[in-house]
N, C-alpha and C positions, 0 to 999 in steps of 0.2 A: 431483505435486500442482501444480495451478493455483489463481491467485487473479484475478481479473478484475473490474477496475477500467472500467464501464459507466455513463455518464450524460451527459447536454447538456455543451455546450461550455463552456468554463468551471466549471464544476462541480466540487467540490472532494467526494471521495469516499472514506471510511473502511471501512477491513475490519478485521475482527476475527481473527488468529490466534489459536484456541486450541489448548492444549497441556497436555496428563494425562499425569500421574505415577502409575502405575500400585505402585511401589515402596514399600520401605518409608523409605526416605534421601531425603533434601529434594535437587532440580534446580536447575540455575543455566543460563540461557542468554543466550549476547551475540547480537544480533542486528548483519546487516553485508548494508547492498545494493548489488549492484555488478551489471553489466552498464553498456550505449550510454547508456543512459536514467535511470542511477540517482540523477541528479541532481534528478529529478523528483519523486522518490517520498522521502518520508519516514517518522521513527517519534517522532509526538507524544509521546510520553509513555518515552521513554527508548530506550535499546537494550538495556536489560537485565529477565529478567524471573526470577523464583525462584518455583518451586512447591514446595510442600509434601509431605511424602507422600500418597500415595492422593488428592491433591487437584486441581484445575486451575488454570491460569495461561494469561492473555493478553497477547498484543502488538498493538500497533494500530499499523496503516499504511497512510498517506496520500498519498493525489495529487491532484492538482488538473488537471483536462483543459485542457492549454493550445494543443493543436494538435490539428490533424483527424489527421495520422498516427498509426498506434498504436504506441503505447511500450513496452518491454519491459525487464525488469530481475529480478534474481534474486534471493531473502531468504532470506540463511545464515541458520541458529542453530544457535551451536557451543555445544555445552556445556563447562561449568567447573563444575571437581568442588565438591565441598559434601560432608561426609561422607563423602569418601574413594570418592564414585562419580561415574561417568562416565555422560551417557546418548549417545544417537547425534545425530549430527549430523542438521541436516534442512534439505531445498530447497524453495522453493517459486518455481516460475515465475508474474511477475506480467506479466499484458497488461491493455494501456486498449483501450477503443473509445467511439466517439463516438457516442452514440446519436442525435442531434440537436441542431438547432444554433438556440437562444431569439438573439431579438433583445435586445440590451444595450439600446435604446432607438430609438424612431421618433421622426425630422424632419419636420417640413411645410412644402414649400418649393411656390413661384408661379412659375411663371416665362413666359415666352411658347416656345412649340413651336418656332415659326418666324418668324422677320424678314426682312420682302425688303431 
């Protein structure tokens, strides 16, 4: 599973993990991002997320494009039991790309070409 994190430079960009509980015992999972680049990437709104039975549950993770290289980083979630169950672990490979690059702002300058 890939998530891919794509927009202009600078651009600060949200993805949505979602995750079903298919069971009948309520999930728990801790999120942890590690890889070169996991410095970049974040998770606004916790690292922890609990689903209910038969219900869904999200994670949201975040980056902000701060270099034309693409980044790369991995998002565990491990589960922790709740009701005496386990679910499985899960991977997700995240890459940036740069789709283009907005100007932060335009100068206007005079100047003369050439002076003898």
């Amino acid at each position: 599973n890939s998530i891919e994190f794509t927009g202009p430079l600078h651009a600060t960009v949200v993805k949505q993990v979602r995750l079903k509980n298919p069971g009948n015992k309520g999930l728990m999972y801790s999120a942890i991002l590690v890889g070169k680049d996991a410095d970049n990437f974040s998770l606004p709104k916790g690292n922890t997320v609990i689903i209910a039975p038969m219900k869904q549950g999200s994670i949201n993770v975040e980056f902000t494009i701060r270099f034309l290289h693409p980044a790369e980083a991995v998002l565990i979630l491990i589960s922790n039991k709740i009701d005496g169950i386990d679910g499985a672990t899960l991977t997700f490979s995240m890459k940036s790309e740069v789709k283009r690059i907005d100007p932060v702002g335009i100068v206007k300058c005079k100047s003369p070409c050439y002076e003898l």
